[in-house]
N, C-alpha and C positions, 0 to 999 in steps of 0.2 A: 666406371672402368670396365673392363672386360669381364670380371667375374658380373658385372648388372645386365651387361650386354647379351652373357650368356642365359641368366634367368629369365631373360624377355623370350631370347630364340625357345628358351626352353617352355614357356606356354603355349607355342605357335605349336596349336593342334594338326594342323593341316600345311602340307606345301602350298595351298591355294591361299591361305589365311597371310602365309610367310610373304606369299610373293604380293598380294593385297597390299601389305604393309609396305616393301617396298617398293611399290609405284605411288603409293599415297605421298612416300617419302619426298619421291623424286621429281612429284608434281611441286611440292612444297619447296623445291630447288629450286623446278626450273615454269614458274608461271607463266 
């Protein structure tokens, strides 16, 4: 849920770390 969602953003030490994650994401979308 949401509150897991926030515990995750909440270890992203870095914006570069965050935004990592979300291209990792989006490769795993769109191969």
């Amino acid at each position: 849920g949401a509150g897991e969602l926030r515990k995750k953003l909440s270890r992203i030490e870095t914006v570069e770390q965050g935004v990592e994650l979300i291209e990792n994401a989006i490769a795993k979308l769109h191969p």
